[in-house]
N, C-alpha and C positions, 0 to 999 in steps of 0.2 A: 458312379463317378468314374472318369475316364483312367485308369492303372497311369501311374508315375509324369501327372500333367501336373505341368508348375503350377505353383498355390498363392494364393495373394494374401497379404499378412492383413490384417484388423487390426487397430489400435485404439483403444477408448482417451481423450483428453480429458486430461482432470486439472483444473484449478481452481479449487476450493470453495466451489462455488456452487448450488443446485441442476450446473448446466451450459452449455458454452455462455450463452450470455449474460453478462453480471446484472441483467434486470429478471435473471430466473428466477429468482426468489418469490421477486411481487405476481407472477401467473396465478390468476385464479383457478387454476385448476389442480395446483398441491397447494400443501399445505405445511408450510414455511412459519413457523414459530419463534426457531431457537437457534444463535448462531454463537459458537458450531455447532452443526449437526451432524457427525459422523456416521446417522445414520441411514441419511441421503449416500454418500461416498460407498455404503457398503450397500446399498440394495441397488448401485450403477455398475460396482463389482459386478454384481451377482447378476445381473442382466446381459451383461457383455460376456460373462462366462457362458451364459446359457446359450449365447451368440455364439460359441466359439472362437470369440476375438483372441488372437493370441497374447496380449497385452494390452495394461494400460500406462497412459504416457500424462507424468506428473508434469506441469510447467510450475517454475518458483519464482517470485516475484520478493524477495526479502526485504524489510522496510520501507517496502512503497504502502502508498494511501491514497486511495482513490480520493477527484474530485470531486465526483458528483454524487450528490446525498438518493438518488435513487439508485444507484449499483451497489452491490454484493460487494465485500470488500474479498479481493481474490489470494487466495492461500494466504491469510494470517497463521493460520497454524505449519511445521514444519510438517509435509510430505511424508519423507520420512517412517514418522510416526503413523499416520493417514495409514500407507501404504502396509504400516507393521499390523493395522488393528485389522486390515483388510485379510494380508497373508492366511488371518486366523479365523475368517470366514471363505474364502474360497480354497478352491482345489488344486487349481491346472492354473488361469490364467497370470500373466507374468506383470510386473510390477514395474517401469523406468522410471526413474525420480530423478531430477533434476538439481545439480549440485555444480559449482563454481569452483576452478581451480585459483581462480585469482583473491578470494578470502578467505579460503578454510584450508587446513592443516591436513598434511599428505595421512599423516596419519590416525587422525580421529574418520577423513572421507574411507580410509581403508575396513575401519572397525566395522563403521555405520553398516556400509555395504556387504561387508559377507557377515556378518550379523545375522542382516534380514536375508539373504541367500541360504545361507543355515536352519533359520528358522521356518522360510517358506517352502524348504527342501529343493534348492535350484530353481527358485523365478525371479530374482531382485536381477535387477538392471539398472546402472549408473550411466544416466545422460550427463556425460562431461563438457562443460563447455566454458572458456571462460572468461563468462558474468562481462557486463559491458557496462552496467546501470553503476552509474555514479552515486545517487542515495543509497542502494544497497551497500556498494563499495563502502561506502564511507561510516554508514551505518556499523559495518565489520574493522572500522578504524584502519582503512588498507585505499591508498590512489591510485586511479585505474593508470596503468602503463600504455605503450602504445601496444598495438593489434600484435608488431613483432615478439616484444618482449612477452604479452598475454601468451602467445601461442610457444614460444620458447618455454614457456613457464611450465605450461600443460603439456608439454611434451615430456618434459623430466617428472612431471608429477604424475603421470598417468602410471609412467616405467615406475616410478618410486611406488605408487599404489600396488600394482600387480606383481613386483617383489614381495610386499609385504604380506599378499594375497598367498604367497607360494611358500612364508616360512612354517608352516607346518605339515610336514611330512605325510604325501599321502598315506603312507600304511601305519603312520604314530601312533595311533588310537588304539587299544589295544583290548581295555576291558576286560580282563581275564580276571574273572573274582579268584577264583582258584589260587592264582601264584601274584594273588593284590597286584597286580601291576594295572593301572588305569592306561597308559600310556610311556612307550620308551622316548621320555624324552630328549635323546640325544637325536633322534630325527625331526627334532622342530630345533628348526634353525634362528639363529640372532644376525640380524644382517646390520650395517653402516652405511648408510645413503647418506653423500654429500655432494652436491652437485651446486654449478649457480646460483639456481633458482632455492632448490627445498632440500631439506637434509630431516632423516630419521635415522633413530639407532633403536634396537630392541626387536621385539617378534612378534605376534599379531595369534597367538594361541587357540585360535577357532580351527576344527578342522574343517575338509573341503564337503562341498555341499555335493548332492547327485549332477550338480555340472560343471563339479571344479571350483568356477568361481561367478562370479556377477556379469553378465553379458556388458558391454560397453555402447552404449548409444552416443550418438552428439546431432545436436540441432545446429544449422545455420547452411550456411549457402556460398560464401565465399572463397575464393580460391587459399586461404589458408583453413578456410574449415572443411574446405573438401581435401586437401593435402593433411589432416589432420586425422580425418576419418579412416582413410584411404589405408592410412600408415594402424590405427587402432580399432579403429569401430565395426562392430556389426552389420548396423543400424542406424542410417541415418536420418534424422526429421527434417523437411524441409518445407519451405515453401513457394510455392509458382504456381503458378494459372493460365496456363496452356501445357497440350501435351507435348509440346516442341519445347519448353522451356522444362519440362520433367525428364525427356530423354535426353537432352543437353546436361541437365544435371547427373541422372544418373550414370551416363554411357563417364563422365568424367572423373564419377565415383568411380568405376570397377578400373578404368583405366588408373587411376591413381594405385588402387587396390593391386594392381598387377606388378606396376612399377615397385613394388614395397615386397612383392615375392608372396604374393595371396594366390589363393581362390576368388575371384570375381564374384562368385557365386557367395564366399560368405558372408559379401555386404549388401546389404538392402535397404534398397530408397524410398522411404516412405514420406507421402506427399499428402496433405492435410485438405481435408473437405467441409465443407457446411452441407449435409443432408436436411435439405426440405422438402418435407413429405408431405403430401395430402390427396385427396380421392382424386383432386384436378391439381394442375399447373396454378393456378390460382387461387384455388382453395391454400396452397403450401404458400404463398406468397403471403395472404392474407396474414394468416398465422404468422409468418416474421415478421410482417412489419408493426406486430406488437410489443418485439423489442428494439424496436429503431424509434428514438424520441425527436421531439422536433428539432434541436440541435445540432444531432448529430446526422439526421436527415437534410439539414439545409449545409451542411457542413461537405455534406456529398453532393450533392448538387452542383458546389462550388469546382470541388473536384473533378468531376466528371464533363462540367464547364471548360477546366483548365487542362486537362487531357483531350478534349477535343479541339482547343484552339477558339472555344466562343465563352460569350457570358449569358447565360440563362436567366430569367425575370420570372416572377411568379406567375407570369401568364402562361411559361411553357411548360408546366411542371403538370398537367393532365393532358398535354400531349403527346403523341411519338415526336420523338427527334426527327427533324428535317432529314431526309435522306441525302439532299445536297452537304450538307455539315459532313456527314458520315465520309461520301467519294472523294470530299475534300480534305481528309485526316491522311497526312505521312507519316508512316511510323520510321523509326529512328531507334537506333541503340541506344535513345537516351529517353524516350517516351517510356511512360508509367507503363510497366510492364504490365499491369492488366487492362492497357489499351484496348486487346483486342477482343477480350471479352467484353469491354464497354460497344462496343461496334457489332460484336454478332448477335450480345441479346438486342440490342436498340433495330438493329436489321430484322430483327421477329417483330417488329411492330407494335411496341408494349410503349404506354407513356413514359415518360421523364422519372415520374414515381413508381412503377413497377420496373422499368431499367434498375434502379436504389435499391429496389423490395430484392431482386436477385440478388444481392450483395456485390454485383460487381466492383466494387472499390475497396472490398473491405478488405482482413491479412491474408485469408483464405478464401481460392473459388468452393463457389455452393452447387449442388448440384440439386437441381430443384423439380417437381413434380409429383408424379407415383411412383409408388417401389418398382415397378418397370422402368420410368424414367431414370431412377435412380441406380440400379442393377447393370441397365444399360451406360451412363457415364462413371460407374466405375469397371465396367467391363472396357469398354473404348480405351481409358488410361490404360490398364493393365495390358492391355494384349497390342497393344503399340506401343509400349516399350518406355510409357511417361511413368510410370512406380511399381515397386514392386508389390504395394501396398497402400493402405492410406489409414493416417488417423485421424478416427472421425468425431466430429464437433456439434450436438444435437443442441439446440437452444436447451432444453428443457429434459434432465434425464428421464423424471418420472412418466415421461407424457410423449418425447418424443421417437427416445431411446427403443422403447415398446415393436414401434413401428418398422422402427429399422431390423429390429432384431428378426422381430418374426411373421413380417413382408420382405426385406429386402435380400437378408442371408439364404434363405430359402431358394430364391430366385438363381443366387450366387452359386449355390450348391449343387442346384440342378442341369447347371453349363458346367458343372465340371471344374472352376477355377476358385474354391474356395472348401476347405478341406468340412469334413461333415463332423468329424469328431477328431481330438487332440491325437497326436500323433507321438508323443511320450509325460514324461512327471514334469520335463524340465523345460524353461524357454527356451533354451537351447534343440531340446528335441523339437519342440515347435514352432522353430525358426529356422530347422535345417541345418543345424552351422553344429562343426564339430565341438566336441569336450575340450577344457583349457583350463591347466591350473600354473597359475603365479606367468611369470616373463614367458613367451616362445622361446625356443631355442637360441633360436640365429637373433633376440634382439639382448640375451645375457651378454 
């Protein structure tokens, strides 16, 4: 592998579920008993470690309920915990859980977090973001604010967390059986946070993990979540579907990252995939559209109708789209951002229901074929400049996962752009980005 060539980050999604799709459960091909089954969660750990993915990325969904009686109901249980039982089966890869600043308390998210940072020895990662879901909100007996005040909130509460993170004294710890001293505690501090938004008084008594403290992720997309990032995060999860709307995103991130007195370099934009695999193009189509049911298939039809400016009848659904329809689409700064993916696969000549079967309309582009195919549209993103990474989204852990691991990485490995083995203990080593305990300097 080529000496000091930039490295593309892996991320495994997890939500609670046997697989991206909440119909994984029902695949005839595992075997789906008992719910929860934690023991799905820890053998997708274990896979993605063996992948070298440098993390995996928890989404939370807290008191919602699915409507439909064939899906997986997604993360009923808290992450978290998920995330703690995993810690204590793998080794290296890093852990981001997904946590809301607009329902929980500066200082129970501070415990949680360098808790499982302590205990996983430096991999916990806190994706802060915050929470927009009105059930959940209300579920936590708290009303969602507007976008300003959210983002006012999680700016004091983030600072308030990473204080919290720093009141114990790197060298406190002491252990000296000899003269009984466990720790001098005059170097673990008692801080008074009162601000606006959130106020804590007291100390936070865990010492610091091998990387200080818990890497800081956030998901979204928006110009205050990109000024959000910019100012705290690592790591950002996004989503878009084209590589002009990923290097639009990211060139935004590092520019904000600049303005805030960073390294460009220590935040990374990670852009979310559907990998569909199989021997052919078709063959991987096949296989999705086992989890696409009929409602949700005529549902898309509708959409992809209404993003092109026409309305489709069931006579047009086994055939390619008109080409004339296509030459006559404007796009617009206001057209469904995955317009143009609707238009480039429909321009391969696929019908109306394989246009669908590629996912084009769904939250994430797929990147669909053979591990060559696949190897190849994540190589294209990375080396133009749309992420620095991507986390990836397998229907099916036990069944799909396999393939990527050890077809597509391989692939990755052999060009040179995706590292062959972990590069230290901590996420932080394997994310590049330096050591950090409690506030930066310049934000005390």
């Amino acid at each position: 592998m080529a000496e000091n060539k930039k490295q593309m980050m892996l991320g495994l999604a997890m939500f609670g579920v046997p697989g991206l799709s909440f119909k994984s459960w029902s695949d005839p091909k595992i075997n789906f008993e008992k719910y929860p089954d934690l023991s799905y969660d820890i053998k997708a750990a274990q896979l993605a470690e063996k992948g070298k993915f440098q993390f995996m990325f928890f989404g939370d969904f807290p008191a919602t309920k699915e409507t439909d009686n064939a899906n997986a109901q997604s993360m009923g249980v808290d992450p978290l915990l998920i995330a703690t039982v995993i810690a204590h089966n793998t080794k290296h890869i890093g852990m981001a859980i997904t946590k809301a600043t607009s329902w929980n308390s500066v200082y129970e998210i501070a415990r949680q977090f360098k808790s499982l940072d302590a205990i996983s020895n430096g991999r916990a990662a806190w994706n802060a973001v915050t929470g927009a879901n009105g059930v959940s909100a209300s579920a936590y007996g708290v009303k969602l604010s507007p976008s300003f005040d959210r983002y006012g909130k999680a700016y004091e509460f983030t600072e308030a967390v990473q204080t919290l993170w720093g009141t114990w004294g790197e060298d406190a710890l002491k252990l000296d059986k000899e003269n009984k001293v466990f720790a001098d505690y005059d170097e673990v501090e008692s801080v008074s946070i009162k601000g606006k938004y959130v106020e804590s008084t007291g100390t936070l008594p865990i010492p610091p993990s091998k990387q200080g403290q818990p890497v800081i992720f956030h998901s979204g997309g928006s110009g205050n979540s990109i000024a959000y990032a910019g100012k705290y995060a690592n790591a950002m999860i996004g989503e878009v579907w084209t590589i002009e709307q990923g290097r639009e995103t990211r060139n935004a991130l590092r520019q904000t990252a600049v303005e805030n007195g960073r390294d460009p370099d220590e935040i990374k934009f990670i852009a979310g995939v559907m990998p569909l695999i199989g021997d052919t193009k078709k063959d991987a189509l096949e296989r999705h559209s086992q989890f696409i049911d009929e409602q949700t298939f005529y549902q898309r039809v509708a959409q992809i109708g209404y993003a092109l400016g026409v309305q489709f009848t069931m006579a047009d659904i086994d055939k390619p789209i008109d080409p004339e329809i296509l030459d006559n689409v404007v796009v617009t700064p206001y057209s469904d951002p995955r317009i143009e993916n609707i238009i480039k696969v429909a321009r391969e000549g696929w019908t109306l229901r394989y246009v669908i079967y590629h996912s084009v309309i769904d939250y994430h582009p797929a990147a669909v074929g053979t591990a060559e195919d696949i190897a190849d549209y994540l190589t294209e993103w990375f080396e133009q400049g749309g992420a620095d990474g991507f986390w990836v989204m397998p229907n099916v852990y036990e069944v799909d996962l396999p393939r990527f691991v050890d077809e597509v990485v391989p692939i990755l490995q052999e060009r040179g752009i995706f590292h062959e083995d972990y590069e230290g203990d901590t996420l932080r080593e394997n994310f590049g980005i330096p050591y950090q305990y409690g506030l930066k300097k310049e934000e005390k």
